[in-house]
C-alpha positions in Angstrom: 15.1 58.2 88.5 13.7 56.9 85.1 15.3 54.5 83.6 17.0 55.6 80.2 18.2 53.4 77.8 18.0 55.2 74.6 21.7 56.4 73.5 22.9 58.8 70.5 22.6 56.1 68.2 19.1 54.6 69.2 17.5 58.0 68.7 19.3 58.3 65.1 17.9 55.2 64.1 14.5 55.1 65.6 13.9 58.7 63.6 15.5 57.7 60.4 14.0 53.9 60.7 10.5 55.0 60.9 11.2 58.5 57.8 12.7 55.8 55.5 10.1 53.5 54.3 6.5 54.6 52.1 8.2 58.7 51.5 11.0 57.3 49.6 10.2 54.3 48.4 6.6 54.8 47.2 5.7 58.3 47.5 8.6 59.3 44.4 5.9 57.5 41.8 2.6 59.8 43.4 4.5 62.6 43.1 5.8 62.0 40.1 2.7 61.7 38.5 1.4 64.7 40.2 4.1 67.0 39.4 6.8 65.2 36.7 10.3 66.0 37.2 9.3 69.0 39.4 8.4 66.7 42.3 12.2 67.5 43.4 11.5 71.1 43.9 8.5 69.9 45.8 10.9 67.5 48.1 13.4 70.1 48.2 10.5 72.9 49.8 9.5 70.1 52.1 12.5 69.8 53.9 13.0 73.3 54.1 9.7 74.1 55.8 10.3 70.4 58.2 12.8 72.6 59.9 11.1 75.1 62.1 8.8 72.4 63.8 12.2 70.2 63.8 13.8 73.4 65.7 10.3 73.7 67.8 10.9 69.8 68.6 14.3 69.8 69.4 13.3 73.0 72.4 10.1 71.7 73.5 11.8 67.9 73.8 14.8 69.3 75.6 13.1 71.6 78.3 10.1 68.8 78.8 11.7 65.1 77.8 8.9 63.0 79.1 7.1 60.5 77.0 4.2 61.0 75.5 5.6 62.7 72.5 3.7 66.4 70.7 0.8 65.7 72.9 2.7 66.0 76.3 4.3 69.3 74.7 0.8 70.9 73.4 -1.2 69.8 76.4 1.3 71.5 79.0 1.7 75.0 76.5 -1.2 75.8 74.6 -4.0 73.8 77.0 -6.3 70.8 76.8 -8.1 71.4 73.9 -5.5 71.7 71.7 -3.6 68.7 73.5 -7.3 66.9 72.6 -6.8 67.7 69.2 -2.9 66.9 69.1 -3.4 64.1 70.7 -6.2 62.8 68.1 -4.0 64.2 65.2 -0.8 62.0 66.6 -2.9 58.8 66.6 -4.6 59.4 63.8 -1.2 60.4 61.8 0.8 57.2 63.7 -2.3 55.1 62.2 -2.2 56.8 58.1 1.5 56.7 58.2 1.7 52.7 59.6 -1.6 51.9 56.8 1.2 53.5 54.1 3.8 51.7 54.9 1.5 48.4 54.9 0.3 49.3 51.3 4.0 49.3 50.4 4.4 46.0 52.0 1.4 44.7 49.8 2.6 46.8 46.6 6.0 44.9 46.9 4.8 41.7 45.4 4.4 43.4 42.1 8.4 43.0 41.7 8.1 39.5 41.2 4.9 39.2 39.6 3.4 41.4 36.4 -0.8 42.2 36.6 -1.3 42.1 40.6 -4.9 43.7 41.3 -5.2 46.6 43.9 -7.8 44.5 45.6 -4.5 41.9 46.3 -2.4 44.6 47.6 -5.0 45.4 49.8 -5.5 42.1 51.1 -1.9 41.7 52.1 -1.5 44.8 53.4 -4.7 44.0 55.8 -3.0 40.4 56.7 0.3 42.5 57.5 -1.7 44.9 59.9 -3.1 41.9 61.8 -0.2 40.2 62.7 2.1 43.2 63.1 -0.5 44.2 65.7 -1.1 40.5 66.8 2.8 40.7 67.7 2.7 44.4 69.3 -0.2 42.7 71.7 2.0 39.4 72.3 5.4 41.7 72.5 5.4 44.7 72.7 8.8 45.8 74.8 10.7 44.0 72.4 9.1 45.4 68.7 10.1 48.7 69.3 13.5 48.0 69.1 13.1 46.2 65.6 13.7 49.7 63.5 17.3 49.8 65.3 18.4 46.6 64.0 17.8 47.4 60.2 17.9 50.9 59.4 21.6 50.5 58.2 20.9 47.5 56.2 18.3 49.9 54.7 21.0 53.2 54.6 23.9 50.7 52.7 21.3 49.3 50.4 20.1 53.0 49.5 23.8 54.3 49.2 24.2 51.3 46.9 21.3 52.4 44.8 23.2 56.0 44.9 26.6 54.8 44.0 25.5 52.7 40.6 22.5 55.6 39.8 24.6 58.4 40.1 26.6 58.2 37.2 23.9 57.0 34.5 21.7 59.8 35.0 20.2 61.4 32.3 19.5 65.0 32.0 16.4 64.3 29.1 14.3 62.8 31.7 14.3 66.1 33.8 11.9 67.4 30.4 9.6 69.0 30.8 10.5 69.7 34.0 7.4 71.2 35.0 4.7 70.0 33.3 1.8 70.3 35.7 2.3 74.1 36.5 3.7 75.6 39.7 1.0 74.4 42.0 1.7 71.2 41.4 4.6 71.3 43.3 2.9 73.0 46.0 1.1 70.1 45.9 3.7 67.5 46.6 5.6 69.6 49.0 2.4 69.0 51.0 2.2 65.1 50.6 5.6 64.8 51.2 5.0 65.9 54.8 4.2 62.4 55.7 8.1 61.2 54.8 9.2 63.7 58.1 6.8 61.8 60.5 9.5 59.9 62.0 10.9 63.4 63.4 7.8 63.4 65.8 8.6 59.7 67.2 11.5 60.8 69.2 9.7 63.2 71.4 7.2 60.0 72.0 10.5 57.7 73.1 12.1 61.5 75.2 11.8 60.4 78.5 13.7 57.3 77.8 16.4 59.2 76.3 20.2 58.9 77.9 21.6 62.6 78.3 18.2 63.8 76.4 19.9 68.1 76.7 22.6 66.5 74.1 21.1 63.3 72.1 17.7 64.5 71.7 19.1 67.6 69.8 21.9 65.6 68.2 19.9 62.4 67.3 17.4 64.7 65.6 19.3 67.3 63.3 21.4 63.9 62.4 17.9 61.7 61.4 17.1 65.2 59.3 20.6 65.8 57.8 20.2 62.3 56.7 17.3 61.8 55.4 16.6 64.9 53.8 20.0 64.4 51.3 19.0 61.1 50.9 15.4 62.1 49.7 16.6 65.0 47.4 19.2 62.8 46.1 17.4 59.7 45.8 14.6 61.0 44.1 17.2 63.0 41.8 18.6 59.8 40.9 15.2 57.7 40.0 14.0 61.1 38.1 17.5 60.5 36.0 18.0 57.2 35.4 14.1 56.3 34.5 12.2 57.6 31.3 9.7 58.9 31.9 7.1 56.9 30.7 8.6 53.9 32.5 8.0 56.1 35.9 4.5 56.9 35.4 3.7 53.0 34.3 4.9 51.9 38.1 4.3 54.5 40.6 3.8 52.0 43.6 7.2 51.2 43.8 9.6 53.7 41.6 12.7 53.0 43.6 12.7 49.5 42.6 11.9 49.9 39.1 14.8 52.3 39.0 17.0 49.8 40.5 15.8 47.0 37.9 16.7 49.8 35.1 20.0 50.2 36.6 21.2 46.7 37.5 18.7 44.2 36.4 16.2 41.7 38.3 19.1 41.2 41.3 18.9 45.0 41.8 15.1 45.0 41.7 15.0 42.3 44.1 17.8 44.0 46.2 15.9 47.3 46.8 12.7 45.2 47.1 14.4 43.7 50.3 15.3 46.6 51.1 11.6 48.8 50.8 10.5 45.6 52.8 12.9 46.2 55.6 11.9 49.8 55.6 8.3 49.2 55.1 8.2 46.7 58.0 10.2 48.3 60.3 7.8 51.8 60.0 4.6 49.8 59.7 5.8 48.2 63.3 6.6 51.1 64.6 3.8 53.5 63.4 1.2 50.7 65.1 3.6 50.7 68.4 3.1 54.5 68.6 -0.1 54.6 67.3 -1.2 52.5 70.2 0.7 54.3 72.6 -0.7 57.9 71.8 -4.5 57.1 73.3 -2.9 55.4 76.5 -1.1 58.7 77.4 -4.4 60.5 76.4 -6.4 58.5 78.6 -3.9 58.5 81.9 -4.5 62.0 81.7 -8.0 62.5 81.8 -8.3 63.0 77.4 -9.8 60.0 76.8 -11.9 56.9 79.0 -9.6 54.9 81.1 -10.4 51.6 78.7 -7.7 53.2 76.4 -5.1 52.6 79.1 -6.1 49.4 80.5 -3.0 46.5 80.0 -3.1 42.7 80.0 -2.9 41.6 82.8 -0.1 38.8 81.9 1.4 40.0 78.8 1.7 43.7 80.3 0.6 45.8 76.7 -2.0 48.0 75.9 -4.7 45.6 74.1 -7.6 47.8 74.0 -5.9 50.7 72.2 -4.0 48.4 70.0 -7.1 46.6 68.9 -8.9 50.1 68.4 -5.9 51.0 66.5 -5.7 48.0 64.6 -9.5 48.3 63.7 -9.1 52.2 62.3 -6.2 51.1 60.3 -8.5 48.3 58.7 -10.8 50.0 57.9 -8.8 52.8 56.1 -6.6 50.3 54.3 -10.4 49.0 52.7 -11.7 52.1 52.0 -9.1 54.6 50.7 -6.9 55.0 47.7 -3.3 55.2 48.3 -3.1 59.1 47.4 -5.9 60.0 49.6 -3.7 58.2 52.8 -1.0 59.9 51.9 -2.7 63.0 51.6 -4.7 62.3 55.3 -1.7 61.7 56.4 0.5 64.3 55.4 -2.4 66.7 56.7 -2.1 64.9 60.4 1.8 65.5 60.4 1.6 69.2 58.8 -1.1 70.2 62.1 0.8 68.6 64.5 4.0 70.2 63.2 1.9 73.5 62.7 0.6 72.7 66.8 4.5 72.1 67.8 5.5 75.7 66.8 2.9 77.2 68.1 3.3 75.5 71.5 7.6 76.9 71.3 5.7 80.4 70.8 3.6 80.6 74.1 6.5 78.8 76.0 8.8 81.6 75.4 6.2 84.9 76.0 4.8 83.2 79.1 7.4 84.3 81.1 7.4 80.6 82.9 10.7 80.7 84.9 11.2 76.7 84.9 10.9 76.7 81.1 14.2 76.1 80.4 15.2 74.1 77.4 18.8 72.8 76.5 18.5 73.8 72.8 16.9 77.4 71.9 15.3 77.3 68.4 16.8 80.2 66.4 15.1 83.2 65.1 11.9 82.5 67.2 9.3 83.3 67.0 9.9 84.6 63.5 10.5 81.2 61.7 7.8 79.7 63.6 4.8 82.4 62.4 6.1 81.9 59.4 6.1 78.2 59.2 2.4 78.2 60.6 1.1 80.4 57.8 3.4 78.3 55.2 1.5 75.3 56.8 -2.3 76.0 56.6 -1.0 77.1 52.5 0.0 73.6 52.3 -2.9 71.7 53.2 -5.1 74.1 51.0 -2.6 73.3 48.2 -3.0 69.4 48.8 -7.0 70.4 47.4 -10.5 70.4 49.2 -10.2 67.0 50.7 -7.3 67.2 52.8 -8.8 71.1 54.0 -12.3 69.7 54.5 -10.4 66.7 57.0 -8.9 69.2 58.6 -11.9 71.3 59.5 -13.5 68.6 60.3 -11.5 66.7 62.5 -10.8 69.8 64.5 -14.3 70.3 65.0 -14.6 66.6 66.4 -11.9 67.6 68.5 -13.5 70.0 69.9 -16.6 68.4 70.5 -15.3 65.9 72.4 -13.8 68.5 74.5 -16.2 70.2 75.3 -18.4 66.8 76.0 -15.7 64.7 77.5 -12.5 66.5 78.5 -13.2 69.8 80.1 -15.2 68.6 83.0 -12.2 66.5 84.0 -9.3 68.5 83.7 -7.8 71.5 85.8 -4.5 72.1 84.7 -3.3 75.3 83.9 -1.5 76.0 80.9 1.6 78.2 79.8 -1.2 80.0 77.8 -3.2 80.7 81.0 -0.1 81.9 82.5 0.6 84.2 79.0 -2.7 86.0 78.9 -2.5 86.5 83.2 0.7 87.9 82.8 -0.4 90.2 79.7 -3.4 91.5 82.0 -2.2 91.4 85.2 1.2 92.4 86.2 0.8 90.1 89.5 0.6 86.6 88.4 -1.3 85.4 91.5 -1.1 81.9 91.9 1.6 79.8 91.2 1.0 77.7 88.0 2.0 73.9 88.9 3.2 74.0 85.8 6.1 75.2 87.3 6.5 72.6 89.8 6.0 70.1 86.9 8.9 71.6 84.9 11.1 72.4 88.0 11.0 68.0 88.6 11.1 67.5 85.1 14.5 69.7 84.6 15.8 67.8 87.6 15.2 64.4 86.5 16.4 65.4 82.9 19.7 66.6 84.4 20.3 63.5 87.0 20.2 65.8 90.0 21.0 63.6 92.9 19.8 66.6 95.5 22.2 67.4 98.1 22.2 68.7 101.1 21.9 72.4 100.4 19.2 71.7 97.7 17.4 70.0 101.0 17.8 73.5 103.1 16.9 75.6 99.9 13.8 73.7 99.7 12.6 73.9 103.3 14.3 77.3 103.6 12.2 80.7 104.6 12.6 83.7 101.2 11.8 87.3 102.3 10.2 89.2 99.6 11.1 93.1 100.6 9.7 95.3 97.9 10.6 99.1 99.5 14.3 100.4 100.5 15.5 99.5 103.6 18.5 99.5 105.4 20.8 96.6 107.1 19.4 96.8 110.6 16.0 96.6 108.9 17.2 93.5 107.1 19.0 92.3 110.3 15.9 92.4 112.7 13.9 90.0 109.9 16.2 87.6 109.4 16.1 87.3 113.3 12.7 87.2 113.6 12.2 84.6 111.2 15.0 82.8 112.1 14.0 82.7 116.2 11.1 80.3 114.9 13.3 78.0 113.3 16.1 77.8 116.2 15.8 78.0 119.9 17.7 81.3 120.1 15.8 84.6 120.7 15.5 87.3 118.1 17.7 89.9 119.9 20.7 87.5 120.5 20.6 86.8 116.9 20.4 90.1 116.0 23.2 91.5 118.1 25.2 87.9 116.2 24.5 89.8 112.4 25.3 93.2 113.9 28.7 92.1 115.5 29.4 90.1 112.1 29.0 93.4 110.1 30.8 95.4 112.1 34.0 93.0 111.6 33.6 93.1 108.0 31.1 93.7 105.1 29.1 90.7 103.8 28.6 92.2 100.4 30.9 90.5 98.3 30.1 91.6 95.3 27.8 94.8 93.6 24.4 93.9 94.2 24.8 90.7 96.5 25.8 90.1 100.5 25.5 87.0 102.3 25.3 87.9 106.0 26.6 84.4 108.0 26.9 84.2 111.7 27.8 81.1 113.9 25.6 81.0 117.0 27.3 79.8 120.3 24.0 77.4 121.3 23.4 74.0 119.8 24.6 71.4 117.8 24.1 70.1 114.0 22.1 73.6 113.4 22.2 75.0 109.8 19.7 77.4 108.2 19.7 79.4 105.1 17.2 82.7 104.6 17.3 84.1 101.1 16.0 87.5 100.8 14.7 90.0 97.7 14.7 93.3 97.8 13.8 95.2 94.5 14.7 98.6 95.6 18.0 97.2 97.4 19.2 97.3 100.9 21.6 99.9 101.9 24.6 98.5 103.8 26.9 101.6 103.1 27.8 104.5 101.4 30.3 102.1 99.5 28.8 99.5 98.2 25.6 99.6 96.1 22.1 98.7 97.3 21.9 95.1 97.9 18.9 93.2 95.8 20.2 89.5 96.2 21.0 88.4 100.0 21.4 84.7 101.1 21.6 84.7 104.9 23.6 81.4 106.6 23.0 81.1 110.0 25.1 77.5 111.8 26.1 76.1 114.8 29.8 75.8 115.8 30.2 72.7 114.6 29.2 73.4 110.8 31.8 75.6 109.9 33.4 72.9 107.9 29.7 73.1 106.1 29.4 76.5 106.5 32.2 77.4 103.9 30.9 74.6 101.5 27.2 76.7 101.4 29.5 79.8 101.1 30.9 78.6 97.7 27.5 77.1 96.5 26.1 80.4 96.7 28.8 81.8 95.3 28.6 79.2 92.2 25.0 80.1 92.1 25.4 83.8 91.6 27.7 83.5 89.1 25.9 81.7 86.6 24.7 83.9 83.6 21.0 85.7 83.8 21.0 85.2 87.6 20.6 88.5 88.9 17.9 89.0 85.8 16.3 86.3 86.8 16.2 86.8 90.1 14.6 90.3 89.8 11.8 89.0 87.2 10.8 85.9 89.3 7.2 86.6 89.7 7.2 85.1 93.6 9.1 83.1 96.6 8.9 80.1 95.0 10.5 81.3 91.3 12.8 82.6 93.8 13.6 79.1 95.4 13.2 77.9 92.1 16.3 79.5 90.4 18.4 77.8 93.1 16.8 74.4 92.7 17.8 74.6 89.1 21.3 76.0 89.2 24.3 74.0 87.5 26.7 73.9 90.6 28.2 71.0 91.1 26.1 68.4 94.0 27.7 67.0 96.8 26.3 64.2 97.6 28.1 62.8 100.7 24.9 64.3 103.0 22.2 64.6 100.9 20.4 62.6 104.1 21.5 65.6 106.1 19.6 68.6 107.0 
């Protein structure tokens, strides 16, 4: 089992850690230029539209925890290509947002001195990268834990700024309130994107997640909840309590000059310390993910092994953090701050727009094993909807953030084609999709579903048992026509004469004998024939047989279309009864029978049993 270590609290933190630095504390003073006091509707629409990907993540991270973040959850639904271009998208979003957050580290030294050149806050901002990265090589394990330390120092020092704003607001710097027109704030809904990227770091940390069906789900809507009041609110408050003209004069760091306004140099410095917390802690983390993304990439088969290879002695990833660090250097020379923001924003708004598109094809491609803890609402409604909201954004962020877009999917897909596709052979849940839609008989079975059958498993802690041993190893008859008992009888004996030294007839004369003493159909729709045979010792089978059209037992009961057949040796009966109620926990759980008709073969059948919620005993799981 994979160790987890990540509780409630550490997914919380990790999300809101990474969402509170650059989109509060810097991004208020773009946008405020861009859009005036309007840049709150603009914050408002952004959180709004985070929230079908953030339903799309919560599903997608629930029925697949497994690290390696969007990518992973792409790669698996819509295919290799687009988990190519996800997976370039994630690095390449990790690697703007982390070169924002550095800017705001250089930006902050304008609190405590007046006239500080762009070219310095560059500088410092490049000196921050290198040993930020310098310390991910050195220690790596230990970094990404440095977000969960200080977010609350961040969270008090922001309800503090809340507390003392609140109240002096006032209502003649919300005017004009629009003052760039209504795109405008189209405009900063899109660049605000980048403040939600921290939503997309705890499907990179899911496999490490404790109880990831609950905290996953929780530890998201919670890092959402809080950080989208505290944007709205925030940005509220520096809108109110800073003319206007004082605003646009300082739009690197607008938080801190509405803190000054408010309570003098100590409350400048105070939420100085406190952008520098948040700024560190995101810059940290977006070059610890950033460096992760192309490892995963390049263990499966999207990118040259080199990406993956480790130190030998200091055990981290030194070739993709180096290649990271290299990108992020050269970005953090050769763009303005608006234009990272905006490449950035555009990274997060695909991936997001690549994340609801995945939840789509999940659901219509019928794949039994898909089976997710949390179920996004309304879909796929609110997810088409979001897409097309999506690609309206990044045309509304202008030409440049449209023309990266266009182009960068076309690299993508160039490298594909060059690099990817002759090494990779996994089918996809879109494969699977467009099979079903043209052929009603699936054909082979996708390992997708074996890959989301173990996954399941591991997310739940199943310790398999003994039963889940036999269901495993156990023979499924697949009857499609009508037939009757003694039909059904002579099968099971048949099948069950290769498996034990008994001959076919004796067994058959053992189901016969047990029928005649009572029914084994226990319930509409369901028998479970069980005999004790007289040879042997430490003998126990289990048959489970399909039959679409039913088996007729009598004139009383309804055709049978679910049958589990338990066949044991006199000295199991003690076991016998325990497989009696596990089957009879198994058929009671809700969809069952629907499932059990739809499974599209033997081994959806054996599936549905794998992945029941009855209760494992444990005490001879070594058993057969």
């Amino acid at each position: 089992m994979k160790d987890r270590h990540y509780s409630l609290i550490d997914v919380f933190s990790i999300a809101v850690g990474v969402m509170l630095s650059s989109g509060l504390f810097v991004l208020p003073g773009i946008a405020y230029i861009k859009a005036g006091p309007a840049m709150i509707i603009g914050y408002v629409i952004a959180t709004i539209l985070v929230l079908p990907a953030l339903f799309s993540l919560a599903e997608l991270a629930t029925a697949m925890p497994k690290s390696g973040g969007v990518y992973f959850f792409v790669e698996r639904s819509v295919g290799p290509l687009a988990g190519t271009v996800t997976g370039l998208a994630s690095w390449f979003a990790h690697i703007f947002k982390a070169s924002f957050a550095l800017v705001g580290i250089g930006a902050i030294i304008t609190v405590f001195s007046d006239g500080v050149s762009e070219v310095t806050i560059r500088v410092i901002a490049v000196v921050c990268c290198l040993l930020l990265s310098g310390f991910n090589m050195v220690y790596s394990a230990g970094s990404g834990r440095l977000q969960n330390i200080l977010v609350f120092v961040v969270l008090l020092i922001l309800l503090i700024f809340v507390v003392v704003g609140a109240p002096a607001i006032d209502h003649n710097n919300y005017e004009p309130f629009e003052p760039q027109g209504h795109l405008s704030v189209l405009a900063v809904a899109g660049l605000v994107f980048v403040a939600f990227g921290g939503l997309g770091k705890i499907a990179d940390i899911a496999g490490e997640v404790i109880e990831p069906s609950k905290n996953i789900p929780r530890g998201l809507f919670l890092a959402y909840g809080t950080v989208a009041v505290l944007y709205v609110v925030i940005v509220f408050t520096i809108v109110g309590d800073v003319p206007p003209e004082a605003l646009a004069a300082s739009p690197m760091l607008p938080l801190t000059v509405a803190a000054k306004a408010l309570m003098g140099d100590n409350g400048g410095y105070l939420l100085a310390f406190g952008a520098f917390l948040a700024f560190l802690t995101a810059a940290n983390a977006g070059i610890l993910a950033a460096s992760k993304t192309p490892v995963a990439m390049s263990q499966d088969g999207l990118l040259p092994a080199v990406f993956s290879a480790y130190h030998e002695k200091l055990k981290t990833p030194v070739v993709s953090i180096a290649i990271t660090t290299v990108l992020m250097v050269l970005i953090l020379l050769l763009f303005s701050v608006e234009d990272v923001v905006k490449m950035a924003s555009t990274m997060i708004i695909l991936l997001f727009f690549l994340v609801n598109l995945a939840v789509v094809i999940m659901r219509k491609s019928g794949i039994q094993n898909y089976r997710p803890t949390f179920r996004s609402p309304l879909c796929p409604y609110i997810q088409v909807v979001a897409m097309i909201c999506y690609i309206i954004l990044i045309a509304g962020m202008g030409s440049k953030p449209l023309a990266l877009t266009q182009s960068f999917v076309l690299i993508a897909g160039v490298w594909y084609v060059g690099y990817v596709e002759s090494r990779i052979d996994r089918e996809s849940a879109f494969v699977y999709m467009v099979k079903g839609i043209t052929d009603s008989h699936i054909g082979e079975r996708a390992g997708l579903e074996d890959e989301l059958r173990h996954i399941a498993l591991e997310r739940d802690g199943v310790a398999m048992d003994r039963f889940d041993h036999l269901i495993k190893e156990a023979e499924i008859i697949d009857i499609k026509e009508k037939i009757d008992f003694r039909e059904l009888f002579h099968r099971l004996s048949e099948v069950l004469e290769k498996r034990f030294d008994v001959e076919a007839d004796h067994l058959y004369e053992h189901f016969l004998q047990r029928e005649r003493e009572s029914s084994t159909v226990i319930h509409p729709g369901l028998a479970i024939p069980h005999v004790v045979i007289d040879d042997g010792e430490n003998l126990f089978d289990i048959v489970l047989v399909r039959c679409i059209d039913g088996i007729v037992f009598d004139e009383i009961h309804q055709p049978v279309q679910i049958c589990f057949a338990l066949i044991g040796s006199p000295d199991q009966r003690n076991y016998h009864l325990k497989a009696l109620m596990n089957v009879a926990h198994i058929v009671q759980e809700p969809d069952f029978v629907d499932d059990w008709l739809a499974a599209n073969d033997i081994e959806n059948l054996r599936d549905l049993v794998l992945l029941s919620g009855r209760r494992r005993d444990n005490t001879h799981k070594a058993a057969k």
